[in-house]
C-alpha positions as CSV (number, residue, x, y, z in Angstrom):
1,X,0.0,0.0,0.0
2,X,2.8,2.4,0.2
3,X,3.4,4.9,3.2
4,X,-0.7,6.4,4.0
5,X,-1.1,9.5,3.2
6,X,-4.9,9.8,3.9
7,X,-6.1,8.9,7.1
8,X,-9.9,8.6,8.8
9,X,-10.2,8.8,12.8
10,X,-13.4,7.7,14.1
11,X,-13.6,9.3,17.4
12,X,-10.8,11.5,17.0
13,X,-12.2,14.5,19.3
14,X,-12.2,12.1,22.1
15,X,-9.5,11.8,24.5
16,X,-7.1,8.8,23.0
17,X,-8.3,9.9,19.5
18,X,-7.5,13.7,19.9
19,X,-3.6,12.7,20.2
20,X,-3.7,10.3,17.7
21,X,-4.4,12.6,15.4
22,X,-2.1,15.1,16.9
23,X,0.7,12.3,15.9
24,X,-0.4,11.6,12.2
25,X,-0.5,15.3,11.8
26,X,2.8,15.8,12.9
27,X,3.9,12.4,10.2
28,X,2.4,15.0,7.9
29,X,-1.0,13.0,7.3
30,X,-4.0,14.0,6.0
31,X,-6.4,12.9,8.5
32,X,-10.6,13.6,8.4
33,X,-11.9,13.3,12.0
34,X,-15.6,11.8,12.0
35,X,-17.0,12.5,15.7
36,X,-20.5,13.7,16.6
37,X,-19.1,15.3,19.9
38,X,-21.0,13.2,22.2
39,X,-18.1,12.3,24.6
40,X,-15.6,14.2,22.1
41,X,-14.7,17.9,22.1
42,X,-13.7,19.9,18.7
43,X,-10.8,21.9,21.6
44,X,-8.6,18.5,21.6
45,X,-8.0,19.1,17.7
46,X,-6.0,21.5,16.5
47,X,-6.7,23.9,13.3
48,X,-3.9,22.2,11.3
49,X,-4.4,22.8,7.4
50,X,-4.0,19.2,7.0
51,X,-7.0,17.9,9.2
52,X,-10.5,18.1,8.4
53,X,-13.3,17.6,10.7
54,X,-16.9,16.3,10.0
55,X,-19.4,16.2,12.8
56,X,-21.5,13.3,12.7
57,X,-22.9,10.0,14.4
58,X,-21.2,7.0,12.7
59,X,-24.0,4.8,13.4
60,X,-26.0,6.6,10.8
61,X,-24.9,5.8,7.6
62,X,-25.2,9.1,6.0
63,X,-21.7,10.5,7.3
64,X,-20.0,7.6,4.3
65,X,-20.9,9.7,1.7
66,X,-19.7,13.0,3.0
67,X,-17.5,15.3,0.3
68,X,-14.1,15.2,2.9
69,X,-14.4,10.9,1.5
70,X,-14.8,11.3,-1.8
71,X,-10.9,10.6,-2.3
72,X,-8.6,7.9,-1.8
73,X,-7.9,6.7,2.0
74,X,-5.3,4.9,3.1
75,X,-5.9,3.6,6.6
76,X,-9.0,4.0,8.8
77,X,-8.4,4.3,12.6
78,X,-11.9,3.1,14.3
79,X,-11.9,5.0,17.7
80,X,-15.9,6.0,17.9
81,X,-17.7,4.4,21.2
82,X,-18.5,6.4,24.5
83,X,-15.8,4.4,26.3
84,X,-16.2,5.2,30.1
85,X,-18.7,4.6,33.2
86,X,-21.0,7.7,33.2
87,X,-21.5,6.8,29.8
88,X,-22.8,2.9,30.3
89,X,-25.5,4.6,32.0
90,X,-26.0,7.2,30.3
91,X,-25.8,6.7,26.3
92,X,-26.3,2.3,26.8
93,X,-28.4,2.5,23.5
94,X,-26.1,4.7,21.7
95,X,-23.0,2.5,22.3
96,X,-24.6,-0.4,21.2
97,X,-25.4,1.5,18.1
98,X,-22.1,3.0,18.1
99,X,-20.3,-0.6,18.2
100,X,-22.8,-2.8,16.1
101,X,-23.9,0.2,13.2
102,X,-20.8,2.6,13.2
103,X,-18.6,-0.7,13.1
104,X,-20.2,-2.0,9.7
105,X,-20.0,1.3,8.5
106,X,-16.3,1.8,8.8
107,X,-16.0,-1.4,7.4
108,X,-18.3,-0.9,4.5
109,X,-15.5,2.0,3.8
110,X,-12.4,0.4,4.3
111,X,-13.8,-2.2,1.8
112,X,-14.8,1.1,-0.5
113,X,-11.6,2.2,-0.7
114,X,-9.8,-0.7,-0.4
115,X,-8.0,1.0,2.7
116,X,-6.8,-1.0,6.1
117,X,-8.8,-0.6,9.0
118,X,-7.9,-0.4,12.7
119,X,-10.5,-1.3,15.2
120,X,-9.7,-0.1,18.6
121,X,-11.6,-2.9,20.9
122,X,-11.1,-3.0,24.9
123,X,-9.7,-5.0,27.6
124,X,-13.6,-5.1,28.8
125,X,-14.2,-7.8,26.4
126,X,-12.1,-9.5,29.2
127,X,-14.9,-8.7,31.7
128,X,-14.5,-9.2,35.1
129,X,-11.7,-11.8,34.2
130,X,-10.9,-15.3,35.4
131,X,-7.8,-15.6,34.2
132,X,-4.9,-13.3,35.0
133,X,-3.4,-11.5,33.7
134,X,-4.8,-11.7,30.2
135,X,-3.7,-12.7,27.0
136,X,-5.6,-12.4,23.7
137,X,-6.6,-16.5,23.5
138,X,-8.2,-15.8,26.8
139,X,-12.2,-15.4,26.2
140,X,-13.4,-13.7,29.0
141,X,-16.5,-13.6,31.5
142,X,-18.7,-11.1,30.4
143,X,-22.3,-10.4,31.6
144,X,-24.5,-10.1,28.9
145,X,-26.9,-8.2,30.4
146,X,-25.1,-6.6,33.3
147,X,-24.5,-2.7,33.4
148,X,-21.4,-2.8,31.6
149,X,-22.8,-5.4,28.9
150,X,-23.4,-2.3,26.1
151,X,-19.5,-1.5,26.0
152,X,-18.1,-4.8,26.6
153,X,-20.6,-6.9,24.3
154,X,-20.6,-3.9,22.0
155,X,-16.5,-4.4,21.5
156,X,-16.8,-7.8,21.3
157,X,-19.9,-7.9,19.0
158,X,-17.0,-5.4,16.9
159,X,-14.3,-7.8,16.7
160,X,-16.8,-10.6,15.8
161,X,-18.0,-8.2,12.5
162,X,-14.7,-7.6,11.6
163,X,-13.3,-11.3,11.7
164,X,-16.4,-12.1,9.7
165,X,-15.5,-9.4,6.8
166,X,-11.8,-10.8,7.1
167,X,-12.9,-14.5,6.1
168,X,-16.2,-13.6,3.8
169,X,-14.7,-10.5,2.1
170,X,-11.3,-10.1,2.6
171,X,-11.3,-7.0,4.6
172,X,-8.1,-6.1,5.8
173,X,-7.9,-5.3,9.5
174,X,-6.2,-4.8,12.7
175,X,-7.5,-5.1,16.0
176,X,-6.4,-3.7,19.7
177,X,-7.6,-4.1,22.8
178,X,-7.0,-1.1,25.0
179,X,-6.1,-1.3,28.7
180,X,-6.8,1.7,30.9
181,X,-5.1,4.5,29.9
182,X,-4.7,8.0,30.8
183,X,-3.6,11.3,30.2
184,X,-4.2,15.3,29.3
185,X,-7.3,16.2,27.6
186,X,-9.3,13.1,29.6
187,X,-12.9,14.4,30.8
188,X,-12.6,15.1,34.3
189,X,-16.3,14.1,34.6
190,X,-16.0,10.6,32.9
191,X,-16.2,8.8,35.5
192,X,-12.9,7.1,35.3
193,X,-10.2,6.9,38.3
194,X,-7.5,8.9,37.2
195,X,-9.5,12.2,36.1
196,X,-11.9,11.3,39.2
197,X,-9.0,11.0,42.0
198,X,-7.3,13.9,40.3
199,X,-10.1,16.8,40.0
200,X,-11.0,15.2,43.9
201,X,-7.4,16.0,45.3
202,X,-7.1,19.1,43.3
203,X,-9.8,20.5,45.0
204,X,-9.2,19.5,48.5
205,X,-12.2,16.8,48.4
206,X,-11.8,13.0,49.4
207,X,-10.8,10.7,46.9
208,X,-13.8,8.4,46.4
209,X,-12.6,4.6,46.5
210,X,-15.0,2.2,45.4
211,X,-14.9,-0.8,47.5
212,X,-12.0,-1.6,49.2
213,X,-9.2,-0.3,46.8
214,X,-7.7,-3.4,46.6
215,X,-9.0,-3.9,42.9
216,X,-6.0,-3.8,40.3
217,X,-6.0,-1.6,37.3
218,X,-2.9,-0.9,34.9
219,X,-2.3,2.0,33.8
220,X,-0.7,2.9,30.2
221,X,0.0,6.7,29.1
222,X,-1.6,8.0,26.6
223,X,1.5,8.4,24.3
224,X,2.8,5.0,24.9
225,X,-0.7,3.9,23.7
226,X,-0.7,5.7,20.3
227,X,2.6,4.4,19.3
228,X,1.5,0.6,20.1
229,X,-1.7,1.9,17.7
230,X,0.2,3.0,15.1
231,X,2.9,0.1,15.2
232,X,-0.6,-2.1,14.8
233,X,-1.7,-0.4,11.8
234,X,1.8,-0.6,10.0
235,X,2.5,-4.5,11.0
236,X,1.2,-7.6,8.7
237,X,-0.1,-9.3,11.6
238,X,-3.6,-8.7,12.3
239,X,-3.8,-9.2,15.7
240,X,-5.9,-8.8,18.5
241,X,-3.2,-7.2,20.6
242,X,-3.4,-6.5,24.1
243,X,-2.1,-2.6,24.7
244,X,-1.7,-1.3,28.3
245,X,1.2,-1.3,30.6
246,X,1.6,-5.1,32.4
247,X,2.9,-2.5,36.1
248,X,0.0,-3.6,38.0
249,X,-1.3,-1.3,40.9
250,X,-4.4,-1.3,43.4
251,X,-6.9,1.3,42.6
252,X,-5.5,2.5,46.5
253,X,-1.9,3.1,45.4
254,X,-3.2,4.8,42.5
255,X,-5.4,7.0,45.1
256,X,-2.1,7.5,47.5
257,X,0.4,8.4,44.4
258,X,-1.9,10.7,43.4
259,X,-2.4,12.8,47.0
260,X,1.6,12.7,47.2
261,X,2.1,14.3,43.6
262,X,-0.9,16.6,44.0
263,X,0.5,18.0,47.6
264,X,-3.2,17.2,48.8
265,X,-4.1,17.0,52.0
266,X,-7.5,14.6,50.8
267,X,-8.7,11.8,52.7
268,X,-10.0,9.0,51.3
269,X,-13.9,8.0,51.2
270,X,-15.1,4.5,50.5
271,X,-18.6,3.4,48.6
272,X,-19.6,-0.2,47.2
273,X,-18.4,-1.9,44.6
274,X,-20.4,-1.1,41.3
275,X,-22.1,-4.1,39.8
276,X,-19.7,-6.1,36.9
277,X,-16.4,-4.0,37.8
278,X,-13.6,-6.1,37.2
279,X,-11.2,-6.9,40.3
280,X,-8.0,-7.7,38.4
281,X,-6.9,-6.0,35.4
282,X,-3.4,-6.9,33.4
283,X,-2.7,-7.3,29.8
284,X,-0.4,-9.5,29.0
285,X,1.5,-8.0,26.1
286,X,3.8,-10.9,25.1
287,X,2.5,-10.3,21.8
288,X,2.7,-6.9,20.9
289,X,6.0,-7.0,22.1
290,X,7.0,-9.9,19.4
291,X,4.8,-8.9,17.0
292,X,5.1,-4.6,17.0
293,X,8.4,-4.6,19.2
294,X,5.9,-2.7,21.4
295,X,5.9,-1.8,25.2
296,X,5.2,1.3,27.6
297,X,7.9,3.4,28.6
298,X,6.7,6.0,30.7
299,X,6.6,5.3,34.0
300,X,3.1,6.0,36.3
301,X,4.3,8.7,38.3
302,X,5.9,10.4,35.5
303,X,2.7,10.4,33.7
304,X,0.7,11.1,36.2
305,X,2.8,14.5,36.8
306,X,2.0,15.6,33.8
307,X,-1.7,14.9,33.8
308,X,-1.7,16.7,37.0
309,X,-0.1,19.7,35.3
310,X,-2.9,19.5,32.4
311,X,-5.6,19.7,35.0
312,X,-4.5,22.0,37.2
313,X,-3.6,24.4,33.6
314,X,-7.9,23.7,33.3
315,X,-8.3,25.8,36.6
């Protein structure tokens, strides 16, 4: 296919998505952004000659015939889904929409343009796992109907869409399955730790622990993250890969690292376990490092510095 010059980000106003395209900007890409701005915000793009941005819900099909695609595309980076607690109860219908519909459709126009796609799945498929930590053979324990069952059997209804266009029609894919990651730009509303624990010990309040603390999450910057994306995009195997950092912590470390690089003087508060969250999380990333020569380099406290900076910079 030669290098891509033409690019399509799915989701690329959210929070992963907006520094993706920051990076195939800076590779001197021309990228078109699809986002309708649900979970997404047009500030995390910049106004870069090179990028063009078209507001609209991928689930609908009418955003495929749009005049920013009527040319050639190289590569397709799927990123759309409303990825984060708040939003599995508030927009359930909308990510099933999001992962069944908007999924066929970025298919449909990777097999248009004969372009590659990338799908970015989850480590929810996982579930609340039995097997730890996880590798990519491993297939999960998922509640079908639980709270959580939009996202995670949305991603893994995904992966099942795309394997079958692989086989039936020769689509040609890549898949990643994201581990919890963090970073600027993340919405400090989202419901997820790091923004949560964060904006809490920013503003002198106590840092809201759900049950115990002694659930495991691991943490991957969001750098380190688009860099194992890309390297999945450019290799000829097609994966899934398991992306996230293997540095295991408890949710209560997390909650103490962050009162020590915050200078807080926060307590911590404890509520109940929410319904379906996973107690272990760990990728094992034996294959991306064979397979992309892939693994996370910055270190948690060093990244969580400078997410610290980028919130307090948001007054």
């Amino acid at each position: 296919m030669g290098t891509p010059t033409r690019v399509v980000v799915t989701g690329g106003a959210g929070f992963i998505g907006g520094h993706l395209v920051e990076r195939l900007l800076a590779e001197a890409r021309r990228v078109v952004v699809v986002d309708n701005l649900v979970t997404g915000r047009r500030g995390n793009l910049s106004d870069d000659d090179k990028l063009t941005f078209v507001e609209a819900d991928i689930s609908e099909a009418d955003w495929l015939r749009h005049p920013a695609l009527a040319v050639p595309v190289d590569r397709i980076y799927h990123l759309a889904c409303p990825p984060s607690p708040v939003d599995f109860v508030r927009l359930p219908v909308e990510i099933c929409r999001t992962c069944a519909l908007g999924t066929l459709h970025a298919v449909e126009l990777a097999l248009e343009k004969g372009a590659r796609l990338l799908d970015a799945s989850t480590s929810e498929v996982y579930g609340d796992p039995l097997v730890h930590p996880q590798p990519e053979d491993y297939r999960g324990n998922v509640s079908v109907d639980g709270p959580r069952s939009c996202y995670d059997e949305g991603k893994r209804f995904g992966e099942a869409l795309i394997a079958a266009h692989r086989r039936a029609r020769g689509l040609d894919a890549r898949v990643v399955r994201i581990f919890n990651t963090y970073g600027p730009r993340m919405r400090a509303g989202d419901g997820r730790v790091v923004p949560a624990f964060i904006t809490q010990a920013l503003a002198g309040e106590p840092l809201t622990v759900h049950g115990d603390g002694s659930q495991t999450r691991s943490f991957c910057y969001v750098d380190d993250l688009v860099s194992g994306i890309i390297a999945a995009m450019e290799t000829d195997a097609t994966g899934p890969f398991n992306l996230g950092n293997p540095d295991e912590r408890t949710i209560l470390e997390l909650a103490q690292a962050i009162i020590e690089l915050t200078g807080s003087s926060s307590a911590l508060t404890y509520t109940a376990l929410p319904k379906d969250d996973p107690r272990r999380r760990r990728p094992d990333i034996t294959a991306a490092r064979r397979e992309l020569d892939w693994e996370p380099k910055v270190d948690l406290r060093d990244g969580l510095e400078q997410t610290i900076a980028w919130f307090r910079d948001q007054g």
